[in-house]
C-alpha positions, -999 to +999 in steps of 0.1 A: -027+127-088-049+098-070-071+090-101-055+053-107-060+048-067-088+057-066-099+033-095-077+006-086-089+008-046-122+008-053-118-026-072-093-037-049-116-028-020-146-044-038-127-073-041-120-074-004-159-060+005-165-096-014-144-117-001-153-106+033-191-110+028-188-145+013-169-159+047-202-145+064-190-111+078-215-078+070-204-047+059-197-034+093-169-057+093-160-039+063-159-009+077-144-010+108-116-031+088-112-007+066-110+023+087-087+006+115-066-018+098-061-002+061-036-026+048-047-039+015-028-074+014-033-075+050-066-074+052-071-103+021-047-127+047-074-115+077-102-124+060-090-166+060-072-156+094-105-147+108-126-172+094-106-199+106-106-185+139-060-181+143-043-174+175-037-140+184-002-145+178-005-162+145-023-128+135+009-107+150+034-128+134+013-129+095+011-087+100+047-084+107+059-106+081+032-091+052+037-055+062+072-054+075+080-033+042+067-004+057+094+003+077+115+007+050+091+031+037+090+052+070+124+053+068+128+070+030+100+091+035+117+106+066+119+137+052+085+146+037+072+137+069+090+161+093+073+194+102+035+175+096+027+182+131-006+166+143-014+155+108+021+130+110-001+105+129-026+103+107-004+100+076+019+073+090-015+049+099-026+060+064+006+048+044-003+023+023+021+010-007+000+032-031+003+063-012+041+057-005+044+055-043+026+091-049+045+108-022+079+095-033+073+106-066+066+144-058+094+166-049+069+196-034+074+187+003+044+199+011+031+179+040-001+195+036-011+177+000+006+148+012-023+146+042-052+149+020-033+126-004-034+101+025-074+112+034-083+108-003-066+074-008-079+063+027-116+072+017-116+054-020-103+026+003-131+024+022-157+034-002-143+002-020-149-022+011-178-010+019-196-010-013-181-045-020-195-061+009-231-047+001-226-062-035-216-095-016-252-096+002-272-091-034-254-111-059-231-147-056-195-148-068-169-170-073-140-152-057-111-175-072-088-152-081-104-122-068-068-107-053-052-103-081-068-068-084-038-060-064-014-069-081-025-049-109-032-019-093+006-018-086+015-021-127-011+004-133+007+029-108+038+021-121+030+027-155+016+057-147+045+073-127+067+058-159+049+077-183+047+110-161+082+109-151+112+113-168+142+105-145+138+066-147+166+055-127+147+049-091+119+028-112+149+009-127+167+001-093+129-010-079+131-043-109+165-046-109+170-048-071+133-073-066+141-095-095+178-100-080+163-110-048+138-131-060+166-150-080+184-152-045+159-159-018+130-173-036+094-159-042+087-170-005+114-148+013+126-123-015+105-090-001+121-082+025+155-084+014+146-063-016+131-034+004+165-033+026+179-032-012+163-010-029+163+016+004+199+014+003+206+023-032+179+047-032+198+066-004+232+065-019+219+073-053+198+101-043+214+129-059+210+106-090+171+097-091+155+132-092+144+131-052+153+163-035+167+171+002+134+182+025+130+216+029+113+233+058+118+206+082+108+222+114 
């Protein structure tokens, strides 16, 4: 079930690990990073954010405007999430566009694979970092480009649930609703306002895209 995270993180992590070590920060950087802040994207942005030494503010401000789709996330995932009890806190940190993506394509509700979902994705994401940054110290590399391991994590994912799937409809509203937006509000703007979209007709197609009502919700 987390096979193409874990290859995609520890690319993706690798390429961060890199990145990291070539603006002159070791791999405890990496790990602490890794382990505390655990947003992918995020932590690519940090890297020039740090460097360049930005405002404290400037730092809030970049974080709630890269990650502000998590909230949507939360808010979906609502469900899946009740009755986790002391694990909820750790899986909430540990939500990361990947895992969202595993979780909302299993219908189980069980809160108990979901946390060692989160754990396992968590740990590729680190192993990925951290390894990266040690590569960093031994070898040069141009890193032009480096981030677009990201970007194709999320097609491999996507392709994956595709093929493993066969109610296509919530896959469907994800490009229909982001390629609407991105008409509308421009590359620059077009995320949010695609996550409020596609949470909306998610929810009032639900009984439509295969996703069940939570069960044991204690």
């Amino acid at each position: 079930m987390t096979f193409p995270v874990f290859t995609g993180y520890l690319c993706l992590g690798a390429g961060f690990g890199i990145l990291l070590e070539s603006k002159g920060y070791g791999v405890l950087w990496a790990l602490v990073m890794s382990i505390t802040m655990y947003a992918g994207s995020m932590q690519y942005v940090a890297v020039d954010l740090i460097a360049t030494g930005a405002s404290l503010i400037s730092v809030a401000i970049t974080t709630l405007l890269v990650q502000a789709r998590h909230l949507f996330y939360g808010i979906s995932i609502l469900d899946k999430y009740k009755g986790a009890g002391v694990k909820k806190a750790y899986m909430i940190h540990a939500l990361t566009d990947e895992t969202y993506s595993l979780i909302c394509s299993d219908d189980s509700y069980d809160r108990t694979l979901y946390f060692y979902v989160s754990v396992l994705d968590h740990l590729y994401w680190i192993t990925g970092c951290v390894l990266g940054d040690l590569i960093g110290t031994l070898f040069d590399f141009n890193t032009e480009g480096v981030d677009f391991v990201l970007t194709a994590l999320f097609v491999t994912i996507f392709i994956e649930q595709w093929l493993t799937t066969k109610n296509h409809l919530s896959a469907i509203i994800g490009i229909a609703s982001t390629t609407v937006c991105l008409f509308i509000f421009g590359r620059e703007m077009f995320l949010i306002p695609s996550m409020v979209l596609i949470t909306v007709l998610l929810t009032v197609l639900k009984k439509f895209t295969g996703h069940k009502e939570g069960r044991n919700d204690v």
